[in-house]
C-alpha positions as CSV (number, residue, x, y, z in Angstrom):
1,X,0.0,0.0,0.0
2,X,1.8,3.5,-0.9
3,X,2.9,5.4,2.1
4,X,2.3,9.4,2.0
5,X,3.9,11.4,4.2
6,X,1.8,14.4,5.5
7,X,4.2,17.3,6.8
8,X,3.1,20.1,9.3
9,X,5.4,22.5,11.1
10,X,3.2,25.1,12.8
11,X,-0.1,24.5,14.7
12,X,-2.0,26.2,11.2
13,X,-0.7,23.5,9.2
14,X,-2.1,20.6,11.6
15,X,-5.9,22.3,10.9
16,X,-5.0,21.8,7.5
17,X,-4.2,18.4,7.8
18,X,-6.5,16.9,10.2
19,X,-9.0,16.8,7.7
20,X,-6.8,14.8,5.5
21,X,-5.6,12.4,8.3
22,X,-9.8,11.8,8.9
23,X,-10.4,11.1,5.0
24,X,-7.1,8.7,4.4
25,X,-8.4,7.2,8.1
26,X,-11.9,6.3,6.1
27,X,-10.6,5.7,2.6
28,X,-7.8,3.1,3.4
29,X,-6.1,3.3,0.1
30,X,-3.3,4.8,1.3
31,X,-0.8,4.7,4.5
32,X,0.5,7.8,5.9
33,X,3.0,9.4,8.6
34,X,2.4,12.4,10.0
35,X,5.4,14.5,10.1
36,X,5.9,17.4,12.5
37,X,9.1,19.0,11.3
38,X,9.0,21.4,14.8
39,X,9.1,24.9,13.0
40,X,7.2,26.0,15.6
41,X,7.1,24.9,19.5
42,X,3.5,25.5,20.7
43,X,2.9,24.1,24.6
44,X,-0.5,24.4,23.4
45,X,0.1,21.5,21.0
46,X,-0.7,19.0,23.5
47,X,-2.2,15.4,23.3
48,X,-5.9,17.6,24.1
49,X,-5.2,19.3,21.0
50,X,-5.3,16.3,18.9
51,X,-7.9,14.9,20.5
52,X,-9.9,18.1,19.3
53,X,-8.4,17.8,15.5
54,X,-9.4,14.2,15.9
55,X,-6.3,12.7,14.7
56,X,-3.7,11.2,16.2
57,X,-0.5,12.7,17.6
58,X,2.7,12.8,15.1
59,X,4.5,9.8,14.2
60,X,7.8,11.7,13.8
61,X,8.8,14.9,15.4
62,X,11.9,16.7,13.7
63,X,12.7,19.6,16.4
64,X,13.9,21.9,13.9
65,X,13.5,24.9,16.0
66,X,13.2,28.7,15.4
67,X,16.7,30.5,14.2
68,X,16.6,32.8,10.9
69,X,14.2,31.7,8.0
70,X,17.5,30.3,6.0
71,X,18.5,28.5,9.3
72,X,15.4,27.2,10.0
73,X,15.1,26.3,6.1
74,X,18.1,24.6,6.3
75,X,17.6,22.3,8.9
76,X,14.4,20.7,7.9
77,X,15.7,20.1,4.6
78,X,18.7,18.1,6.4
79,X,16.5,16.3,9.0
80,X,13.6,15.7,6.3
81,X,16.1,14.4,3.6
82,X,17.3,12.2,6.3
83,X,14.0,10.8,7.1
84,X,13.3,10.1,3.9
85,X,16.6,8.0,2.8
86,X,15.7,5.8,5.7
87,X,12.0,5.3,5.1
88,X,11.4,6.3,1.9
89,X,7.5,7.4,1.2
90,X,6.0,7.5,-2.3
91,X,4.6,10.8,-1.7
92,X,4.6,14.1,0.4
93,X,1.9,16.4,0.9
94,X,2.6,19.9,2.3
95,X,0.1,22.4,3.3
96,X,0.4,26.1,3.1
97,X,3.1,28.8,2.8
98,X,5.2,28.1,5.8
99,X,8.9,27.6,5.9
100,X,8.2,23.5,6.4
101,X,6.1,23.7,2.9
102,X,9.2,24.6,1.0
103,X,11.5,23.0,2.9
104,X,10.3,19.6,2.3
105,X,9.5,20.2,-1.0
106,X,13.0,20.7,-2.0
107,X,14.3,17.5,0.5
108,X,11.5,15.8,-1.4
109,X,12.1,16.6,-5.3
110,X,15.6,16.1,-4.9
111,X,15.2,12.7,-3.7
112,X,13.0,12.4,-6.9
113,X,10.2,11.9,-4.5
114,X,6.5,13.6,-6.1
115,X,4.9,16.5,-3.8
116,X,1.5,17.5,-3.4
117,X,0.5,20.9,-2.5
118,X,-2.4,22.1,-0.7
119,X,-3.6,25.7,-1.4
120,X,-1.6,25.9,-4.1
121,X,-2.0,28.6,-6.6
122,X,-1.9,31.8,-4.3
123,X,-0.7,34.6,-5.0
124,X,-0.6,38.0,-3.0
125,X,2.2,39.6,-5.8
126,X,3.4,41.0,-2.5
127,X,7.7,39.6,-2.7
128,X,8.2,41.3,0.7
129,X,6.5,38.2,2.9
130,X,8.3,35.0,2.9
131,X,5.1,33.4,2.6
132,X,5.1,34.3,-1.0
133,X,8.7,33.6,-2.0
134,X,7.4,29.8,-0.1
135,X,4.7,29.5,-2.2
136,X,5.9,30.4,-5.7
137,X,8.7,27.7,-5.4
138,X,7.2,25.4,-3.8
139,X,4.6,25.7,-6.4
140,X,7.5,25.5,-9.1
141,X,8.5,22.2,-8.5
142,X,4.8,20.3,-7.1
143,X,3.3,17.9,-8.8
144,X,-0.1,17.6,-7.7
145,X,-1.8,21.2,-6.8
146,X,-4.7,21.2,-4.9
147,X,-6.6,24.6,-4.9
148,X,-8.9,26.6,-2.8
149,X,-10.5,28.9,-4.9
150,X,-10.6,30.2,-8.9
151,X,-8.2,32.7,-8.7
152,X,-4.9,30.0,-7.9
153,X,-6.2,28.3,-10.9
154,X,-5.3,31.1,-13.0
155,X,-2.2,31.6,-11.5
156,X,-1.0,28.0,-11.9
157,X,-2.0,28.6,-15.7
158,X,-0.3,31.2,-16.3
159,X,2.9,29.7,-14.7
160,X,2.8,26.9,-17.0
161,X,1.6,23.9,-15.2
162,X,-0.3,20.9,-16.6
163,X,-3.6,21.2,-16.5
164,X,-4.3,17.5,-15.5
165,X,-1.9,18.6,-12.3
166,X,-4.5,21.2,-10.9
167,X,-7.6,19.8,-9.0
168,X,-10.4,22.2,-7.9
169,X,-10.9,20.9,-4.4
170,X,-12.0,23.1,-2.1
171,X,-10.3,24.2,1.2
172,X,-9.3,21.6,3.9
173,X,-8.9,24.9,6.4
174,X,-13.0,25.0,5.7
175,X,-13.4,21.4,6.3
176,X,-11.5,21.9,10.2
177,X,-13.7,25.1,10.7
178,X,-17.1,23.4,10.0
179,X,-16.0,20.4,11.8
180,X,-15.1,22.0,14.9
181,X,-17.9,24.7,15.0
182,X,-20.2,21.2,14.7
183,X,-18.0,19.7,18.1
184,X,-18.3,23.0,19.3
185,X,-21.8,23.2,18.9
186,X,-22.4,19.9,20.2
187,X,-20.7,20.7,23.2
188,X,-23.0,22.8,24.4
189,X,-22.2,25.7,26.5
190,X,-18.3,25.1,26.7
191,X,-15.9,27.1,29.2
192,X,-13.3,28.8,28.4
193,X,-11.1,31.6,29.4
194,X,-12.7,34.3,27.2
195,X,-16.5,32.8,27.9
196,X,-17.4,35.0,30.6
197,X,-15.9,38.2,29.1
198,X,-17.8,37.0,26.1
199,X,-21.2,36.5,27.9
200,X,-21.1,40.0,29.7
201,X,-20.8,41.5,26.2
202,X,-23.8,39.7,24.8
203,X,-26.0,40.1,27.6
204,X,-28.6,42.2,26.6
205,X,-28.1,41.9,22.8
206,X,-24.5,43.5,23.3
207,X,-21.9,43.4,20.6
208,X,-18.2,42.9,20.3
209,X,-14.9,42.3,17.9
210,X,-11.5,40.4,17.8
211,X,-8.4,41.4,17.1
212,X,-5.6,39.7,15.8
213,X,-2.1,41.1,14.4
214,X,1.0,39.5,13.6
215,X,2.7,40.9,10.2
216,X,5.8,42.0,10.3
217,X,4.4,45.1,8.2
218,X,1.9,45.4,10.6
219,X,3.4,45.1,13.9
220,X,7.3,45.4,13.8
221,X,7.7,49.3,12.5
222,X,6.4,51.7,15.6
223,X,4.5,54.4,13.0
224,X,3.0,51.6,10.9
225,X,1.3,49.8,14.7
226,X,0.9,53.5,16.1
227,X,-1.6,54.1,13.0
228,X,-3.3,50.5,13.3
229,X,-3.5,50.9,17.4
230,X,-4.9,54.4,16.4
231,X,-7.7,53.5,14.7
232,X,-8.5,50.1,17.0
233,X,-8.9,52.4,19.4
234,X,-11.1,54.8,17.5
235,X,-13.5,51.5,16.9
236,X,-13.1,50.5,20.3
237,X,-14.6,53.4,21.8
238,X,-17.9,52.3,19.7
239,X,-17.8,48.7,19.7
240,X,-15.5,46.5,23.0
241,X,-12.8,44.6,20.9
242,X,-10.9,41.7,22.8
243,X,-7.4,41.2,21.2
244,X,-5.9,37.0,21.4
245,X,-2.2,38.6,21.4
246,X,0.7,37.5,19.8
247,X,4.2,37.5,21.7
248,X,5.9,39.5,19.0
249,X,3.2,41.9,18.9
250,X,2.7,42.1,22.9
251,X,6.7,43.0,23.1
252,X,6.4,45.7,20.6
253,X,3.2,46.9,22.1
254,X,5.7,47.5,25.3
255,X,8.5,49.0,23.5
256,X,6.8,51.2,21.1
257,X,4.9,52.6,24.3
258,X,1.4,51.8,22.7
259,X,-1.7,51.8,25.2
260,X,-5.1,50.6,23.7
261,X,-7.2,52.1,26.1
262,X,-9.7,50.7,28.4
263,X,-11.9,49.0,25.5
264,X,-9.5,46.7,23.8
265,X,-8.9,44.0,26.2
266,X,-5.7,41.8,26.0
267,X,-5.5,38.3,26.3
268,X,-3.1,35.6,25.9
269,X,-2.7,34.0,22.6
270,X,-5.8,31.0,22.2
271,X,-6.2,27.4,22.1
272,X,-8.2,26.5,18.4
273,X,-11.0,25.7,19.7
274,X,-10.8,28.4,22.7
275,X,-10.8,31.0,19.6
276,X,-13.3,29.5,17.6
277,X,-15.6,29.8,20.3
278,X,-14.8,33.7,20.8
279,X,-14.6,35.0,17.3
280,X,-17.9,32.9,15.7
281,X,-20.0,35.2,17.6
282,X,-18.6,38.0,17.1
283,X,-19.7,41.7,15.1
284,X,-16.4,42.2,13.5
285,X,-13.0,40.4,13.2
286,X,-9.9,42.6,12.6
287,X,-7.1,41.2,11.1
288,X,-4.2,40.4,9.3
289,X,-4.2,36.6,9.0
290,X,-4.8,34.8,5.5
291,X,-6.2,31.9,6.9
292,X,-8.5,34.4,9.5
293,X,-10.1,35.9,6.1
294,X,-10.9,32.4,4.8
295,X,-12.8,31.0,8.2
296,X,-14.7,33.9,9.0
297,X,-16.2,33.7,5.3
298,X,-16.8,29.9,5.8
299,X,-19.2,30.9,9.0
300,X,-20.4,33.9,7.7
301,X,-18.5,36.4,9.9
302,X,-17.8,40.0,9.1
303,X,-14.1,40.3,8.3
304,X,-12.1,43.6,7.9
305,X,-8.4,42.7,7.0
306,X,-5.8,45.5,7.2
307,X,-3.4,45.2,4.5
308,X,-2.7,46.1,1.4
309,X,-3.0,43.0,-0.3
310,X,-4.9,39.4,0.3
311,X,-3.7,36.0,-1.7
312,X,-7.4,35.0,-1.2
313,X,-9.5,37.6,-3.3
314,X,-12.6,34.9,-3.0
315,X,-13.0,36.0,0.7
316,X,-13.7,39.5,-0.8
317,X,-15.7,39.2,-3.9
318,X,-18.0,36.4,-2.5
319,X,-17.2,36.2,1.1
320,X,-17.5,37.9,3.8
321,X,-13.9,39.8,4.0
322,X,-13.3,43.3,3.0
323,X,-9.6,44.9,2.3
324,X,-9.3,47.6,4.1
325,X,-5.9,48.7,3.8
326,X,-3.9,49.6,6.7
327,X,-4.6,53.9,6.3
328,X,-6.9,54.3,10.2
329,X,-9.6,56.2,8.2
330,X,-10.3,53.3,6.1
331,X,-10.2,50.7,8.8
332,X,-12.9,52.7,10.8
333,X,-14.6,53.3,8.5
334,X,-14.7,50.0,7.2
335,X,-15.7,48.7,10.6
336,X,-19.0,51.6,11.0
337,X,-19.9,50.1,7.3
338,X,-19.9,46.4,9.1
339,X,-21.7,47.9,12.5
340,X,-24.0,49.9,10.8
341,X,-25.0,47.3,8.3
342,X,-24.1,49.5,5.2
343,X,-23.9,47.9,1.8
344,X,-23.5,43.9,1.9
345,X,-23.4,44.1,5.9
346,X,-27.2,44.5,5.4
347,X,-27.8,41.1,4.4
348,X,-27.5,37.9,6.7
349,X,-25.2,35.6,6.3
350,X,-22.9,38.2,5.0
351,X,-21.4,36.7,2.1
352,X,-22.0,33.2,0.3
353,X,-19.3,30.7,1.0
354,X,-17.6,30.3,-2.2
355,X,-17.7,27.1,-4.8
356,X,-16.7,23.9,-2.9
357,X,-16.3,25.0,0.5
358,X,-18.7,22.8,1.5
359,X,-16.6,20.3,4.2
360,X,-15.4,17.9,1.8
361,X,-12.2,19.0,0.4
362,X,-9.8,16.2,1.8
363,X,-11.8,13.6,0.7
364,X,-11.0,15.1,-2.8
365,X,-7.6,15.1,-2.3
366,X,-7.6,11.6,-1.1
367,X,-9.2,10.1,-3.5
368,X,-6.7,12.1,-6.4
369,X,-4.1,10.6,-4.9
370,X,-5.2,7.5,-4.0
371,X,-5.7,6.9,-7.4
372,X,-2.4,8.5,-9.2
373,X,-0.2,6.3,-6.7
374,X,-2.2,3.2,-7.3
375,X,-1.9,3.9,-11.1
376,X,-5.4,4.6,-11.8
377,X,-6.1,7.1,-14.7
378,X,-7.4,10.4,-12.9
């Protein structure tokens, strides 16, 4: 039976995959490893956490650790390269845009090994974030792309590749969200850290947002976060935001000498299913996360993303995401748009959720590659 190995190196990628692990569980075809490279160490990634993803815990941990992105680069190409002469797999699956995704791709196609990619195809045009300069070559040298949404078929078109190589599937992200939310749901009222803060700003038909910021664009020049904090705290004074934040960003906070205000509350960065929980209900999520822009559509949630750019333009044309840029007046007046129900804020759900975003992407991708490795005509 071909062996796949599935690689994840941040706790994103592990949401991306634990749909995948559920579908190859079912389907049977195919054997898999579950590869945690250690790009990222997360104390949160505990054996609770895959519990929640429903898969099991990785059968290899690499411990690549942080260091510069050519450092870190480097040493899960020489661990993964390793792994791979001494249990050689017939394919590798990466997800994403993350330093892992490109580093095992290389490892991989050097060893003459085939790659799939999942959420292959985007593009932000943007050559300032490493995610980009990930994505175009790890798309360069993939043999299977999977994609999310129209636009990354385009792309992969107009780079050349085959068209028998691209596969429509939907998004495996949206398969985690809609399978959690349905735990979530099933849970009933659930407890978490945030709940009671949440509660008190529901009662009595109340409102809130959520916050999250992590770009380096966004959060590591002082003017750039003095002009984001000033216009968070512009919405704040109409609407109580609660802001999950990021170490980075927290330290800069400090150093840069920004205070919020009273009606941004701070909390420590959130479990998955912790931050589901908070930002499902929510009037507005403010952000600059890709993945962030493309689960708030899936559930129907008002999204304003500050940046200049977004590698998922289906969020904005048919979702619910708007691209607001990162000038304060168009933030807040993006968010009174949202609050006041202007425009497509008037209708409920906001947005459609777009072409195949219906839960069932990884059982595409399983059944593609169960049948090119078996030899099956696709």
């Amino acid at each position: 039976m071909p062996m796949i190995y599935l690689v994840a190196g941040a706790r994103p990628n592990f949401m991306k995959i634990a749909p995948i692990v559920r579908a190859l569980q079912q389907q049977m075809a195919l054997k898999f490893q579950i590869i945690h490279t250690g790009q990222h160490y997360d104390r949160d990634m505990n054996e609770v956490f895959f519990e929640e993803l429903g898969i099991p815990q990785p059968d290899v941990f690499m411990g690549a650790g942080g260091g510069s992105h050519a450092q870190q680069t480097a040493r899960i190409m020489v661990a993964f390269e390793e792994l791979c002469l001494a249990n050689r797999p017939d394919a590798v699956l990466v997800v994403g845009d993350v330093n892992s995704t490109l580093a095992c791709s290389i490892s991989a196609k050097k060893l003459n090994i085939p790659v799939a990619h999942v959420e292959a195809g985007l593009r932000s045009g943007d050559m300032t974030m490493p995610e980009e300069i990930n994505r175009l070559v790890t798309d360069s040298i993939s043999d299977w792309f999977f994609v999310t949404e129209p636009s990354a078929v385009e792309h992969l078109r107009r780079e050349g590749k085959r068209e028998g190589s691209i596969h429509y599937v939907g998004h495996v992200m949206v398969d985690n969200v809609l399978f959690q939310a349905d735990k979530l749901a099933a849970a009933g009222a659930p407890r978490f850290d945030t709940s009671a803060w949440k509660a008190e700003r529901l009662a009595g038909g109340g409102r809130y947002g959520v916050v999250t910021l992590h770009r380096p664009s966004n959060v590591d020049d002082a003017l750039a976060m003095r002009k984001v904090a000033g216009a968070l705290t512009e919405i704040a004074a109409e609407l109580p935001l609660i802001f999950p934040v990021h170490p980075r960003t927290r330290n800069n906070l400090e150093s840069f000498g920004i205070d919020l205000g009273p009606n941004i509350t701070l909390v420590g960065p959130q479990a998955y299913m912790a931050f589901l929980n908070l930002w499902k209900d929510a009037a507005v999520v403010l952000t600059d996360s890709g993945g962030l822009q493309e689960e708030t559509t899936a559930l129907g949630v008002p999204c304003i993303t500050i940046r200049e750019n977004t590698e998922r333009p289906v969020t904005v044309d048919e979702g619910s995401n708007v691209l607001a840029g990162t000038d304060p007046a168009r933030i807040v007046s993006a968010a009174r748009q949202v609050l006041g129900g202007e425009g497509k804020w008037g209708a409920s759900p906001h947005g459609r959720r777009p072409h195949l975003w219906d839960g069932k992407a990884a059982e595409r991708i399983v059944a593609v590659m169960a049948r090119a490795l078996s030899g099956a005509p696709s």
